[in-house]
C-alpha positions as CSV (number, residue, x, y, z in Angstrom):
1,X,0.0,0.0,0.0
2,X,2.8,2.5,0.6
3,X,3.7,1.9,-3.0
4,X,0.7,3.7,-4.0
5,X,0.8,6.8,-1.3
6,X,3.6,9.1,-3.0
7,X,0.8,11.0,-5.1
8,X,-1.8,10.8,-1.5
9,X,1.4,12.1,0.4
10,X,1.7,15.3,-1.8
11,X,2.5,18.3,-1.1
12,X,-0.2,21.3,-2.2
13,X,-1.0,25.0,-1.2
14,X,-3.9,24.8,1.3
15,X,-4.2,28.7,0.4
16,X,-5.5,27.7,-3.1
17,X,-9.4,28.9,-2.7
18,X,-11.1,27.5,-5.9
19,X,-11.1,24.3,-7.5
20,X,-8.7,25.2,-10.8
21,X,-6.1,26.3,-8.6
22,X,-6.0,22.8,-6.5
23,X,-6.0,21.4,-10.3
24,X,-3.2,23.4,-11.2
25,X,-1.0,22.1,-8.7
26,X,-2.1,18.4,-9.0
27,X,-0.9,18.8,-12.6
28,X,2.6,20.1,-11.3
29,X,2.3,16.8,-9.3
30,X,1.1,14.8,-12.5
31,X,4.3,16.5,-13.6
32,X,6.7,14.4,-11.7
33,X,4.8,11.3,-11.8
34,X,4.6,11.6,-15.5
35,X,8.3,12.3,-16.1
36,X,9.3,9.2,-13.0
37,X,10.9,11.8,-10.5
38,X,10.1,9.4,-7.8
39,X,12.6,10.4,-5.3
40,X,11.3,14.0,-5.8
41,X,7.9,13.2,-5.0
42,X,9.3,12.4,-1.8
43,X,9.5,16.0,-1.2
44,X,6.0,16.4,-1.2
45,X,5.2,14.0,1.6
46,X,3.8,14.7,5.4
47,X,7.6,15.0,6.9
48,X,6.2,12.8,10.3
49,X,5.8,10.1,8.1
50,X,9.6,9.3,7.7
51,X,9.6,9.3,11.4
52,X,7.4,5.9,10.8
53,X,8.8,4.8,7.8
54,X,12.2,5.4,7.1
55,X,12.5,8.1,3.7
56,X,15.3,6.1,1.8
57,X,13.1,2.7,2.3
58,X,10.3,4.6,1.1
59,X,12.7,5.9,-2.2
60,X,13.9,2.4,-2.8
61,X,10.8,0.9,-2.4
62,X,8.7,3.6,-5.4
63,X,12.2,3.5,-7.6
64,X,12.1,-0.3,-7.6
65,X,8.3,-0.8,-8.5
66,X,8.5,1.9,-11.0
67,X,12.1,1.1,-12.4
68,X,11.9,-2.3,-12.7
69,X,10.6,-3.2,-16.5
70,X,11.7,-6.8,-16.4
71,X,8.3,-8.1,-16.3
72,X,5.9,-5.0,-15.9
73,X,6.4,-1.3,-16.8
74,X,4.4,0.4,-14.3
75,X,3.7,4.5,-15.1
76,X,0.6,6.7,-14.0
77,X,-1.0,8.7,-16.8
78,X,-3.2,10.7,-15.6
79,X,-4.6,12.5,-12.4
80,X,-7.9,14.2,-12.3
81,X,-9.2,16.2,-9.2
82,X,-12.8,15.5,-8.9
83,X,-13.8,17.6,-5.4
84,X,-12.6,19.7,-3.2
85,X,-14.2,19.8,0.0
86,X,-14.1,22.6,3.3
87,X,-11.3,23.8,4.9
88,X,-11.2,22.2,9.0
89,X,-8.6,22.8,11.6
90,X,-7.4,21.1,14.6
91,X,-5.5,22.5,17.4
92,X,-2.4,21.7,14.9
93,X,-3.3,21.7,11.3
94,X,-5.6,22.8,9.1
95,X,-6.9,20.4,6.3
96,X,-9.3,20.2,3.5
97,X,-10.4,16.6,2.0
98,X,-10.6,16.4,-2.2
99,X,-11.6,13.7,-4.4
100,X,-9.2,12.6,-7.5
101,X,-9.1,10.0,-10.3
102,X,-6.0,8.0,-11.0
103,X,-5.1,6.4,-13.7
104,X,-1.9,3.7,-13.9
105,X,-0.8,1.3,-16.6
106,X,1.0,-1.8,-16.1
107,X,2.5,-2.7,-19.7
108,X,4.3,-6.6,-20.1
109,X,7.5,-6.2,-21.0
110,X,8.3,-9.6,-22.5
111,X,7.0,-12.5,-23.6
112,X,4.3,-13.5,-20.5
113,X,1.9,-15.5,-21.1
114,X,-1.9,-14.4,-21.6
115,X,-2.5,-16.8,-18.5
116,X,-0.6,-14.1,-16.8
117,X,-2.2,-11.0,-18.0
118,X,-5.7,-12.5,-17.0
119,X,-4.8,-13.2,-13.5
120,X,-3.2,-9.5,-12.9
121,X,-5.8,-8.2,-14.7
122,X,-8.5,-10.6,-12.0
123,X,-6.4,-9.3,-9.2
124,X,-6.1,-5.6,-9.9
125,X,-10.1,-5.7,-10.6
126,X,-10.6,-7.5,-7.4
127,X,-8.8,-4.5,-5.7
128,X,-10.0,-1.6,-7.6
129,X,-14.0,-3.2,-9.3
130,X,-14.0,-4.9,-12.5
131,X,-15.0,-1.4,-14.5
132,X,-12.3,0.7,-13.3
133,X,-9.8,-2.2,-14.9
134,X,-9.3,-2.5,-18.8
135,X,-6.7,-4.1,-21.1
136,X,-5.1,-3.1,-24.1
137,X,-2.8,-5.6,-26.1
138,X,-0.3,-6.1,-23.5
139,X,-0.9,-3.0,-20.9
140,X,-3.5,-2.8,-18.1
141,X,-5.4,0.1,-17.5
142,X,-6.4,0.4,-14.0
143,X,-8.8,3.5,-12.3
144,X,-8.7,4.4,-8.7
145,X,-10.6,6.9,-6.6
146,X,-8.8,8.2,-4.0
147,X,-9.6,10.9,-1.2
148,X,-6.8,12.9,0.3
149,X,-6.3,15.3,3.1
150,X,-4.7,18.9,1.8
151,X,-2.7,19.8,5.0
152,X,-1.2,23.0,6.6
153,X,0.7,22.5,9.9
154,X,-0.7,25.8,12.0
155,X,2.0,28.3,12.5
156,X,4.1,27.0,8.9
157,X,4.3,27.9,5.4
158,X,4.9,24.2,4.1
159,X,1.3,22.1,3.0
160,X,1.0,18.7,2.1
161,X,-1.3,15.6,1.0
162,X,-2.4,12.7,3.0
163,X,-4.1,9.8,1.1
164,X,-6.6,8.4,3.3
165,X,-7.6,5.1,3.0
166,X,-8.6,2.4,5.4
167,X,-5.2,0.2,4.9
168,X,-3.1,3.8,6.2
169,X,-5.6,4.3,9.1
170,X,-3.0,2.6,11.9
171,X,0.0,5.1,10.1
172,X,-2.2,8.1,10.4
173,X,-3.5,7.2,14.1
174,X,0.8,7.6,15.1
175,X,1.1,10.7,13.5
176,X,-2.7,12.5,13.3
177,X,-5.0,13.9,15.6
178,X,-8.0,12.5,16.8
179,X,-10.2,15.1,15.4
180,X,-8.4,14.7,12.2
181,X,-8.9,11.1,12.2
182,X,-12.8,11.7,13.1
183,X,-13.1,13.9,9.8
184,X,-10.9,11.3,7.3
185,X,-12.7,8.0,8.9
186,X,-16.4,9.1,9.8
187,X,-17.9,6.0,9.4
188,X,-15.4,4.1,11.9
């Protein structure tokens, strides 16, 4: 799951009022996804996380998925914001929750065998629901909607993105207040 949290670990302006603005910056973000700055996109994440997991595991780990092309090539093409919701504060950050669309490709890189295709494609569609996965020749389309939290530590200048999703609930409840958590997880 961590593989997946460099674009919900973002950093964004929390400043940014409308809706094209918060799009603007995701496409900077798209940016560096698109051109495979991984290590950069460390930059953007909530800095309290490397206190939990380690920044140069966290590197080694998004370089490796993404590098490696001896079986898959793995690349995400396209981010769309979808909603941007109110801004809420805590006694130490202040935070906004938006909606986005991901989409990633997963492209064989040699000669696998269709056997293989149709069980990544089965697992991936187990994960994400059978419409929001599609196949191409020999890449994998896969569609995710994700939430994230738009973050502002009170008292900084520095904002950043949290991905919330139920499998990063125990990492959160280590670095997040309980009011915060209360907001991202309302139905817990």
């Amino acid at each position: 799951f961590l593989l997946m949290c460099p674009l919900g670990l973002m950093l964004l302006n929390l400043n940014a009022q409308s809706k094209k603005e918060v799009a603007a910056l995701l496409d900077e973000y798209e940016q560096l996804m698109l051109n495979r700055e991984w290590k950069k996109s460390m930059d953007y994440m909530y800095p309290t996380l490397f206190d939990i997991v380690p920044r140069e595991m966290m590197e080694n780990a998004i370089v490796t998925t993404f590098s490696d092309t001896s079986v898959l090539k793995m690349a995400i093409v396209e981010l769309e914001l979808i909603e941007v919701g109110e801004i809420k504060k805590d006694d130490t950050v202040s935070y906004a929750f938006a909606q986005y669309e991901m989409v990633m490709t997963m492209s064989m890189t040699n000669n696998l065998s269709e056997d293989f295709m149709a069980t990544l494609k089965a697992q991936m569609a187990g994960q994400y629901g059978d419409e929001n996965v599609w196949s191409v020749g020999k890449t994998l389309f896969i569609m995710t909607n994700n939430r994230i939290a738009v973050m502002k530590n009170i008292g900084e200048d520095r904002l950043y993105m949290l991905e919330i999703k139920p499998e990063l609930k125990v990492i959160m409840e280590q670095m997040m207040s309980q009011q915060f958590l209360a907001d991202a997880y309302p139905n817990d």
